[in-house]
Each structure stands twice: as C-alpha cells, then as structure tokens.
N, C-alpha and C positions, 0 to 999 in steps of 0.2 A: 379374473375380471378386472382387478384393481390393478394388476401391471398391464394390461392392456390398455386400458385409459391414462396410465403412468407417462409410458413412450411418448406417446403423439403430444400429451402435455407438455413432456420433455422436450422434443426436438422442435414443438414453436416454440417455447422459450428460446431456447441455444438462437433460433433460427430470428427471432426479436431482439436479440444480443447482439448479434451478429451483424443484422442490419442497421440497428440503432449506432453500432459502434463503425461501421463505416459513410453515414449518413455523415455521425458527429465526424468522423476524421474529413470527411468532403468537404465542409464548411469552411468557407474563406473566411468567416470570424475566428476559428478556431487556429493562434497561432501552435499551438503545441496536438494537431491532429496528428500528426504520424506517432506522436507519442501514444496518445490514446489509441491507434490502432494497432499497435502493436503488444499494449497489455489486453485488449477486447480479444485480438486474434491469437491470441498465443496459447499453445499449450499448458505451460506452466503456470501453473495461477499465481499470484501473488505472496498469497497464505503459503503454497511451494517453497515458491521460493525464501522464505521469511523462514519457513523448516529446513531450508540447505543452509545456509549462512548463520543460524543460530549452531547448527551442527559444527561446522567449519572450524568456528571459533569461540562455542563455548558460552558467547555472549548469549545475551538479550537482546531481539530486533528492538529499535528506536524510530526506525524511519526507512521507506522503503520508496525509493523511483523509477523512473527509466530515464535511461543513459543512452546516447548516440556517442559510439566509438566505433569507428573506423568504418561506416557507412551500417552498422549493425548493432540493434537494438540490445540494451541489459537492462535487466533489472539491478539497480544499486540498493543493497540490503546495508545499511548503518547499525552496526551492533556496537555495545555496551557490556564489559564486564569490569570486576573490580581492578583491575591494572592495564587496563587497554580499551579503544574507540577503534574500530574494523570497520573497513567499506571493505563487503563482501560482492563481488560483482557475480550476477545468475543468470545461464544463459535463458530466456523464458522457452525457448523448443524445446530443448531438452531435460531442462531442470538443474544441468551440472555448474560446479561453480568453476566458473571461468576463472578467476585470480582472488585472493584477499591480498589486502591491505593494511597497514597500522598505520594512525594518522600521526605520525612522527615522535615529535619529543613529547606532546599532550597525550601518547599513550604510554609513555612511561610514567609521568609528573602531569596528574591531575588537576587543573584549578578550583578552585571552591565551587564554583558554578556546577562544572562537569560529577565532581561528586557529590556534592547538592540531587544534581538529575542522575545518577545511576542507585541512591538511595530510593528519590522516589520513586524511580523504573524499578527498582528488585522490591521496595513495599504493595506496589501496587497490584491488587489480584486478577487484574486484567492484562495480557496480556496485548503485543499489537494484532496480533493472527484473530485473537478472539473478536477485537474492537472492528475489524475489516469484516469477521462475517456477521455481527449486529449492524453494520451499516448498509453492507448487502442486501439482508434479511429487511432492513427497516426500510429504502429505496428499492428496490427490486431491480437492483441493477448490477451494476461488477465493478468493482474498488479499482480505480490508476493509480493511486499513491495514498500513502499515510504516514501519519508522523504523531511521534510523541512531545506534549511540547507545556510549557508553564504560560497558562492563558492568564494574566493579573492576579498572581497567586493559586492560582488554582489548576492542576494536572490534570489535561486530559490527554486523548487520541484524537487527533483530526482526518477524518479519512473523505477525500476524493471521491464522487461513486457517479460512473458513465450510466444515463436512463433516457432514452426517449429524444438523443438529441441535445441532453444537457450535461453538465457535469453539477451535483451537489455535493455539498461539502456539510459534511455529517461528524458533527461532537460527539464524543462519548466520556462518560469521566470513566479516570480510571481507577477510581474507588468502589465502583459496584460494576461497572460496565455496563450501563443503564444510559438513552441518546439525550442528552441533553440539549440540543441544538439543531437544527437543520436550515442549509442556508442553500434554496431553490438557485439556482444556476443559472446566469443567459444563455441563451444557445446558443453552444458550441464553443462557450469562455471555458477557459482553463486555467490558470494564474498560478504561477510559482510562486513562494512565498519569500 
C-alpha cells in the first residue's frame, strides 16, 4: 500500500521539477536559463557529479557549476586537496568526467588564503554533497550550484535551489550543517557571484 502511494507521489514531483525547471528556463528575466535547464533536466545530479570529481582527484568539492563548452552543457566540480585546486569538468548525462584540471602554479604553491580555506574545508564536518541535500530538503526544489565560501568571517556552503519558478539561495554553516539563511529569489533571477 505504501509503495503504491510512493510512485504517483514520485512522479508528480519529478513531474513539478520538471516543469518548474523549464518554466524558469522560459523566462526572458532569467539571463542564465539554459544553465538551469540543464542541471533541472539532467540525469546526473549534482551531488553525482560532486562524487565523480571528489574521486577523480582525491580532493574535497568546494564549488560546483555549469559550464557551456563547445555548444554542451558540464558541470564544473572545483576540488581542494592538500597540494592542488582541480576543476573537474562532469558530463551531467552520463555522469563521466570529461577532463580534470590543475589550476597552474597555485596548485603547486598555495597562498595563505587558499590554505587558510582548504583547512577550513577539511575542518568542517559538513561536506558540500551533504549542504546541497539540506538545501533541497529545506526548499523542495533541485540545487543549480554551490559553493563553499568565507562570508565576514564566518564559513559557510551557499547553495542555489530551482522551485516554483524561482531560484533561492540557501546558507548552511559548515560547522553543524544546520540552514542559516534563506534568500527567496525573483523569478526567474539567477546571478553569478
């Protein structure tokens, strides 16, 4: 009885995601809609993707987007480990990583900054995969992007979350992994930071 009521739950949500998420890409306010319609329609979630590129290289994700290269949508996974910064490029169809990267001589020779933020990222018990499904979870909607980042002293996860036509942008600290923030969205705004 309880998986039978489960499905049809299921499939209008997908099916509320779905439309929400090409509604928001319709929107002539929305300069970054093909971006969001391509993490709403994609196979590879983000979280996915955030476990292929931690794999890849070992790192920590830090920040995850999408990328338009060569008329075709990726997700750009930015990882962090003790002797290197990687942009892990993920196909989101298929989940495969398309290429990594090291971000030149700053991933050999770290500046104070960059290890500054790879202590806080490896201190912190929240990971980004976990802060994208608290935002999810807390909006009822699907993550476009996130990022780890030092807000006036203070470390959190800022995650992006497509609902209803909107995009909100949802805090999380990354000291407990508890929402700290919620910043309602105009329809169909999207801003890069």
């Amino acid at each position: 009885m309880f998986r039978s009521k489960l499905l049809p739950a299921t499939m209008v949500a997908l099916f509320a995601l779905g439309t929400s998420g090409a509604t928001l890409a319709a929107s002539g306010d929305n300069e970054h809609g093909p971006e969001v319609a391509a993490v709403l329609g994609a196979k590879t979630s983000i979280v996915q993707a955030i476990a292929a590129a931690e794999q890849q290289t070992g790192g920590r994700a830090m920040k995850i987007e999408v990328e338009k290269e060569k008329g075709t949508y990726l997700y750009e996974v930015k990882t962090i480990s003790k002797d290197r910064i990687s942009e892990v490029f993920v196909d989101p169809v298929s989940g495969q990583v398309v290429r990594s990267e090291d971000e030149g001589l700053i991933s050999k020779v770290f500046d104070r900054a960059d290890r500054d933020e790879f202590i806080r990222l490896g201190a912190s018990s929240t990971t980004l995969a976990a802060a994208i499904a608290t935002a999810e979870q807390h909006i009822g909607g699907k993550a476009i992007e996130a990022s780890f980042d030092n807000e006036g002293g203070t470390m959190r996860f800022e995650v992006e979350v497509a609902k209803d036509n909107a995009v909100h942008k949802v805090m999380i600290a990354s000291a407990d992994g508890k929402v700290l923030k919620v910043a309602g969205g105009e329809k169909g705004e999207h801003n890069e930071d």
